[in-house]
N, C-alpha and C positions, 0 to 999 in steps of 0.2 A: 553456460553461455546463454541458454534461453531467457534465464533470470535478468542477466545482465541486459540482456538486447531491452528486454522489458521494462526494468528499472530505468534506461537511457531513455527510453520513449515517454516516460513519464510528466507529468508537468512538475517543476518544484515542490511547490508544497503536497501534492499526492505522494510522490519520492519522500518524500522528508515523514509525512505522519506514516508511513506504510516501513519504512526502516527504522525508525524510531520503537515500533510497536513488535516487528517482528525482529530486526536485527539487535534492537537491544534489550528489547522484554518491556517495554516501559509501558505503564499503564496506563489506559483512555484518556485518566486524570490528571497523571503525570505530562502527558505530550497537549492537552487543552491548557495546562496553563503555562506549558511552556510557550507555544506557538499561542498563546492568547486568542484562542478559539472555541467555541463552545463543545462541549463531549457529544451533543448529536451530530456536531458537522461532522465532526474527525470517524466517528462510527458509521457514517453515510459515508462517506469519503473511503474508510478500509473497507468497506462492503463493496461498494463500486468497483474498488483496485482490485479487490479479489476474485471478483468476475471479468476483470478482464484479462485479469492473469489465468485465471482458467481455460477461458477462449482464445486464450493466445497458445500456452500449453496443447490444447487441444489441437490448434491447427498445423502445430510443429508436428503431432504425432507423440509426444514427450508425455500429457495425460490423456489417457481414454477413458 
């Protein structure tokens, strides 16, 4: 449930490069040429997401 509240919160394209890489395994490369982006944005971009998925985790009490 916490994933999801999270993933909802999301903006589009962070939802999009963030499930693409973790929900289907797809590589850096794979999801920069789909989404026609460059592989540092999308890498800054899952870096971002994944702090803020932390800090959200954390405040639920779900990671310590």
């Amino acid at each position: 449930e916490a994933l999801s509240r999270f993933l909802a919160g999301l903006g589009e394209e962070n939802r999009r490069f963030f499930l693409r890489r973790y929900w289907y395994g797809e590589s850096i490369a794979e999801i920069a040429e789909a989404c026609d982006a460059s592989s540092g944005r999308i890498r800054s971009s899952l870096f971002r997401t994944r702090a803020w998925l932390r800090r959200r985790l954390e405040e639920e009490g779900v990671f310590l």
